[in-house]
N, C-alpha and C positions, 0 to 999 in steps of 0.2 A: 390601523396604521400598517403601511406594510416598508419592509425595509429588505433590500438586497445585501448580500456579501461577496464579494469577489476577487480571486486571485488571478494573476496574470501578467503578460509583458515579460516574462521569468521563462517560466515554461508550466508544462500543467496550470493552465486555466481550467476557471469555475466560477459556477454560480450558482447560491442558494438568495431563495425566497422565506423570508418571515411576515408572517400577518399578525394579528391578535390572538389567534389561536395558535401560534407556534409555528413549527419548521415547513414549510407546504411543499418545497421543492427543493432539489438538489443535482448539481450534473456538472458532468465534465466536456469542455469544449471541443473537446478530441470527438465525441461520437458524434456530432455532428459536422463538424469539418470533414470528418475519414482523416485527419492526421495527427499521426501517433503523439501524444506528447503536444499537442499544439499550446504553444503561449500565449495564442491571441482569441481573446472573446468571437465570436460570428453572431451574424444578424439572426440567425437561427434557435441560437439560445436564447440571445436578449425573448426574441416574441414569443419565446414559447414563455420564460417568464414575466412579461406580461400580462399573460392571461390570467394571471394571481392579481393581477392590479399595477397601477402606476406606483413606483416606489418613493416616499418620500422622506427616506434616508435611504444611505447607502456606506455600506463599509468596506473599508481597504484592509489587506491583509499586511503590511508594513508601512514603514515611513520612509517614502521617496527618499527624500531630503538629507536624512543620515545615513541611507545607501551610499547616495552620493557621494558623501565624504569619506568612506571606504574605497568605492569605485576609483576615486581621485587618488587617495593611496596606494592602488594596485596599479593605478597608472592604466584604465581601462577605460580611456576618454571618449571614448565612441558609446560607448553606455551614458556617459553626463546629458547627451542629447535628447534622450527619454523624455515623451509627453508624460504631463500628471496625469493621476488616476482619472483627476473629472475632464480634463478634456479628450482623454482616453475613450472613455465611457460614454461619451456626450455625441460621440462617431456613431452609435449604433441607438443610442436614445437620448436625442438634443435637448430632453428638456429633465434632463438626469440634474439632480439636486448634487452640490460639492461633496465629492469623499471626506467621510472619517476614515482616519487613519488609524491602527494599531501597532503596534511593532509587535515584530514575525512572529519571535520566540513567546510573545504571550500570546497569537493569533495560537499556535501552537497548543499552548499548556491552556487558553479555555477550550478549547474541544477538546481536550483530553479529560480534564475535568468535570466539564457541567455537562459531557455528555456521557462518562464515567459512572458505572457502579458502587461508590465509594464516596460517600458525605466528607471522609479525611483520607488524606492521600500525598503520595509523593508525588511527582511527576518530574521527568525525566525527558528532555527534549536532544537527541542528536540528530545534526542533520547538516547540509554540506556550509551554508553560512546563511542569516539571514541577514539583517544590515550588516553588524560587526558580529554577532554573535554565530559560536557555531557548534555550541552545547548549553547545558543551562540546567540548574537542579530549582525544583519547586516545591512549595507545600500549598494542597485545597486544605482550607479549613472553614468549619462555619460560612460555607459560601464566599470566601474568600480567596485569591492568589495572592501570596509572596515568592516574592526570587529569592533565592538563598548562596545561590555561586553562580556565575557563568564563566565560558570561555570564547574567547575574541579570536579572531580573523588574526595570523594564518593558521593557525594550528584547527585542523578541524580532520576529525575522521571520517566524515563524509565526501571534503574533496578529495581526501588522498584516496578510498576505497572506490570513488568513481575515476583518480586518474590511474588505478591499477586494473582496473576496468578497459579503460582506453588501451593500456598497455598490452591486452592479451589482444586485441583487435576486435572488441567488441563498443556499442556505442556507449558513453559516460549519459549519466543524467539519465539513463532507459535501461540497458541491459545487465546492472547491477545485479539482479534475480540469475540472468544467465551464469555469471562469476561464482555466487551463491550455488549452484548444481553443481558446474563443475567441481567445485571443490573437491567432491567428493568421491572423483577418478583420479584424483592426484595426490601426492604425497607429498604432503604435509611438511617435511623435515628438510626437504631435500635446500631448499632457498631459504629457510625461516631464518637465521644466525644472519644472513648477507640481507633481509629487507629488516629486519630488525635494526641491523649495523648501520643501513645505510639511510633509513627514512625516520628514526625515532633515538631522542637524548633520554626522554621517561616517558612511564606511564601515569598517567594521574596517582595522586596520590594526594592526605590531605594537606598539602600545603599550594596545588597548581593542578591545573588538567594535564592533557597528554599534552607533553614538549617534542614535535617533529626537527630534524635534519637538516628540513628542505620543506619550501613550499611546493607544493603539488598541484596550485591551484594553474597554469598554464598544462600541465600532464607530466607527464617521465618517461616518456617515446625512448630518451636517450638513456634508461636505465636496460643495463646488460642487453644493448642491442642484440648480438649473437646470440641469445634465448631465444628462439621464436620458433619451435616444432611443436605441434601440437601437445605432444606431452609436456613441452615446457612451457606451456600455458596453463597447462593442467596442475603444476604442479605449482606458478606462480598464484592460481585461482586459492590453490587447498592451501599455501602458507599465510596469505591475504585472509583468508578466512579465518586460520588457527588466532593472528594475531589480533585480528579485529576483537574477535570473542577474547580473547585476554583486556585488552583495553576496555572493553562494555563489561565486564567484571568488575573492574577495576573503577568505574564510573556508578556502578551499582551498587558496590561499596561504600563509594562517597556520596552520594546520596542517603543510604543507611548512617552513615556515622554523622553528617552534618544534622539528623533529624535522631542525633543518639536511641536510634532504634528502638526509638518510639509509636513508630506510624508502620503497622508492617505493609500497607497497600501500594504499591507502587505501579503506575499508570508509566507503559513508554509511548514516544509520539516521535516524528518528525522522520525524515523520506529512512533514515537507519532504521527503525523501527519496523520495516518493510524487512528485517535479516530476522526472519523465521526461526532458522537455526538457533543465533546467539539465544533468543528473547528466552526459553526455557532459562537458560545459565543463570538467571534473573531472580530465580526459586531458591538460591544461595543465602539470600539476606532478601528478601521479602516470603512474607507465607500467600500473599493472593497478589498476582500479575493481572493486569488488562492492559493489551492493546487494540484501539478502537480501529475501525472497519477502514476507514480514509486517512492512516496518521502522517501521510506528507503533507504538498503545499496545498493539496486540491482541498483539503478538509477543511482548511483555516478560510475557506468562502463562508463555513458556519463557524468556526471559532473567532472571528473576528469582530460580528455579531456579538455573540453571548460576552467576548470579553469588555463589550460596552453594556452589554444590559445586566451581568452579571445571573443570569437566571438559569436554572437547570432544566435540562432537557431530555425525557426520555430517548432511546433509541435502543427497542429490541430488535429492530434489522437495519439493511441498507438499504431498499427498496425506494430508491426519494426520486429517480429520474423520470427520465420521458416512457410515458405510460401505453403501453401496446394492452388496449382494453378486452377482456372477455375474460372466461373461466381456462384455467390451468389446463392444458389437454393431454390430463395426465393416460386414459386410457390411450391415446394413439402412442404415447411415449413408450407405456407398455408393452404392448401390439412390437416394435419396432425394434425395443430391449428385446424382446423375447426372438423375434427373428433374424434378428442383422447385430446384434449386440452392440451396435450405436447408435443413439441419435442427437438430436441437437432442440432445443427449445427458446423461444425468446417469445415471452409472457410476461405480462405485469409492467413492472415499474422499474427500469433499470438501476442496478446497483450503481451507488455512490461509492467509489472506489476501486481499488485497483482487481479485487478481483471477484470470477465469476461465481455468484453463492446460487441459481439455479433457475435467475430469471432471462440470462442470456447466456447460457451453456452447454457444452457439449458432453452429455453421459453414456455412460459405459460398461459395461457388465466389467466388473476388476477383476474376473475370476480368468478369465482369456488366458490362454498363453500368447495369442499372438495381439490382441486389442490394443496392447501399447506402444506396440511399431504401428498398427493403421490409424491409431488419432495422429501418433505422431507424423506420417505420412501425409494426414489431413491436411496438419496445422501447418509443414513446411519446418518442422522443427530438428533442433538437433537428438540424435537417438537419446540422450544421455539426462535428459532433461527430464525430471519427472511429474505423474500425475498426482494430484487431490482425490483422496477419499473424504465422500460425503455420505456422514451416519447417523442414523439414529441415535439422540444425544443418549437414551437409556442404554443403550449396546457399547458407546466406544470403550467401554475401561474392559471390555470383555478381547477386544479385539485390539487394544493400544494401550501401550504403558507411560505414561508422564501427562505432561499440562497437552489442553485440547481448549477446540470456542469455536463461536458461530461464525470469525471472520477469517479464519484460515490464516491465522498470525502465528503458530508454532509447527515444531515438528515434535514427531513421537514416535516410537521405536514400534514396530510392525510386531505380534507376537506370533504372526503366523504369514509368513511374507511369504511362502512358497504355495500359498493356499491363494494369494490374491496379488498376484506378480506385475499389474499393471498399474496400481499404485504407489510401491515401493520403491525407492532410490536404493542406489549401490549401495548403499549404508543400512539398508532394513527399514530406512524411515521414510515416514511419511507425513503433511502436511494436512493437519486432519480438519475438517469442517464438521462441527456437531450440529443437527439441523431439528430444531424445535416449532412447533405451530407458532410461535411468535417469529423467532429469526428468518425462516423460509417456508409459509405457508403451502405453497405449490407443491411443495421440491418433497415436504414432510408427507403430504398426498400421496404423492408417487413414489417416494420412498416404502411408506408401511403397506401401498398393493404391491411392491416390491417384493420387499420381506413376506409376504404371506404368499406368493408365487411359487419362490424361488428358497426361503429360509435367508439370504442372503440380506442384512440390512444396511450394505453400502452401497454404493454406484460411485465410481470412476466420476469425478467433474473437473472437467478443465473449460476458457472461458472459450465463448462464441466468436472467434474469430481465427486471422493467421498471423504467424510472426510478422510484425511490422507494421500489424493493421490495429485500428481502436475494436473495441465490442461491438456488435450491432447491436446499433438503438431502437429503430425503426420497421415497421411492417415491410414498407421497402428492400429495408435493408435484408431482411431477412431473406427475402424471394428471392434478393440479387444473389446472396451466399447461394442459396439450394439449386440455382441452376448454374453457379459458377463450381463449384466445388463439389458436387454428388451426395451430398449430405442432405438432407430434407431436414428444412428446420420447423418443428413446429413450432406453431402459432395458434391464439386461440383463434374458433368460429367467427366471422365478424356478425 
């Protein structure tokens, strides 16, 4: 039997394949369109999953219908005109069988769970809204989800940290990672008392979620117009950020106390889940964190799936997309590191998610003083913006202090940042990738002839592309990069 799952019409579309032997395919719509963020499926994914089989089910990652009736509340009547999922679907393959539907927040909390480390668990969904919901506390048990609290439409801190987003003159819904750096050239204190005053009545607590001001959900263009110099974006990013992590403390806690701190695992998910930074803070009231590889809407193309079949699903890596075939070529990458201290690789099976774990990457000797202004030159980026270290999972606790993982979901304090200056942010931290023979077989390759080179067992990874653009997917794609951009990317032998 095989059975699709798919998100979309939203933004970040996707689509995963299931057969009888489990998850066979995974991808995002954006790398084959080339546009960032795409919300609409393309004829290019459908065939490429295809080639798994004709599917005769198919799942949706919400339910239309109770959108709807939000949308109509918001007064967003240009959305009510929305085709359904299946004649949606039925545009790129007409003889596509009628969507199952899930709703969001549980599309959500089963990929968090059945593809989670953790037989019992909490889970913890923020994210900007999905029909009405736009938080939500959960318990896995016994193979099991229950809901235990949510919070409804408007109050959500995903739309207000993506309309604070918009605010600095970056895009909402995509550049929230950028808000996230910056923070951390700004000062913190200078705005917090006046966004606090002016966007928030409380913080969660156990009797409500967080109670906002104002809805955010249209932007706040018109908050403190006359702010707008660079530093005073800088400093609107770092109080945006102080207060976020106060609130996701404050949501970790009540998650902790609704399950009287019984359950120490707690799983976060949902496009918030993507703030690196807060997720450590999380270590407060649980003793073991996991956030999975895909935890926004692209993920729930496989959680939407499992939360109708209910079955657990291994995943030691990301590895699920469109497959550039041969052997890892890790010697030329070598070769490459050693004379030009960068290069670029796209091998294997594109990662499922948002970021580059070593099959479509660009690495880097982190030892450079200058290597972090030329990727940054590469990529068309701001100076300010930092790199991923990617290490040998036996080595990180020698070189990084706090929580670490194979999906580049936390940060961690550098204990020798003037030793490897191309990975560290103004703050000493850094965004650590642990890279095991199961999570990144290639990368772990050329990692350990690395280390035996050089003593050195990190490398500089940031993903294969330029600001604005998706990943490269394709052998194509990749030739296009290396004669547009000067970067030679490898590629296995065909």
């Amino acid at each position: 039997m095989i059975t699709w799952g798919w998100t979309g019409m939203s933004h970040d579309a996707s689509l995963a394949v299931f057969s009888d032997n489990g998850l066979e395919f995974a991808a995002h719509s954006e790398r084959y369109s080339r546009i960032k963020n795409d919300k609409h499926l393309n004829q290019s994914i459908v065939d490429e999953a295809l080639q798994y089989g004709e599917p005769d089910r198919i799942c949706y990652y919400e339910r239309p219908w109770l959108k709807k009736t939000r949308q109509l509340y918001a007064k967003q009547y240009t959305l009510l005109k929305k085709e359904s999922p299946t004649t949606y679907i039925r545009k790129f393959y007409n003889k596509a069988p009628s969507c199952t539907t899930t709703s969001h927040h549980l599309s959500h909390s089963a990929y968090a769970y059945y593809t989670g480390p953790y037989e019992r668990a909490v889970i913890l969904v923020i994210d900007s809204i999905g029909e009405w919901e736009t938080a939500s506390i959960w318990t896995g048990e016994d193979g099991k989800l229950k809901k235990l609290w949510s919070q409804k439409y408007p109050d959500s801190m995903g739309i207000w940290y993506s309309a604070m987003t918009q605010r600095i003159g970056l895009k909402p819904q995509e550049h929230e990672y950028i808000l996230m750096g910056m923070a951390a050239i700004g000062d913190p204190l200078r705005l917090y008392d006046r966004i606090k005053k002016d966007f928030f009545i409380s913080y969660p607590n156990e009797n409500h979620g967080v109670i906002f001001a104002r809805n955010s959900h249209r932007g706040c263009l018109d908050w403190l117009p006359g702010i707008n110099r660079p530093q005073d974006y800088a400093d609107i990013a770092a109080a945006t950020q102080a207060v976020y992590q106060e609130v996701f403390q404050e949501f970790c806690k009540k998650a902790s106390d609704l399950t009287e701190r019984k359950i120490d695992n707690l799983i976060i998910v949902g496009g918030c889940a993507l703030n690196c930074v807060a997720n450590p803070l999380a270590q407060q009231f649980f003793d073991n964190i996991h956030v999975p590889a895909n935890p926004g809407d692209a993920g729930s193309a496989i959680g939407c799936v499992l939360a109708q079949t209910k079955q657990f699903l291994e995943m030691p890596h990301a590895f699920l997309g469109h497959d550039i075939q041969g052997e890892y070529p890790v010697e030329k990458l070598l070769e490459q590191l050693h004379t030009r201290k960068i290069t670029a690789v796209a091998s294997g099976r594109a990662e499922f998610g948002p970021r580059a774990l070593g099959n479509r990457s660009i690495l880097a000797d982190p030892r450079g003083s200058s290597v972090k202004d030329r990727v940054n030159k590469i990529k068309h980026r701001e100076a300010f913006r930092p790199f991923a270290p990617a290490i040998l999972q036996e080595h990180a606790s020698e070189y990084f202090e706090g929580i670490t993982g194979d999906f580049m979901q936390y940060v961690s304090e550098c204990k020798y940042p003037d030793k490897f200056p191309a990975i560290v942010h103004y703050d000493n931290t850094s965004r650590v990738q642990t890279v095991t023979k199961q999570s990144a077989p290639g990368l772990r390759s050329l990692l350990e002839r690395w280390y035996e080179t050089t003593g050195c067992p990190m490398l500089l990874n940031t993903s294969l592309n330029i600001k604005g653009e998706p990943l490269i997917n394709t052998r194509e794609d990749a030739d296009r990069w290396t004669k547009q951009y000067g970067v030679e990317v490898c590629v296995p032998l065909e």
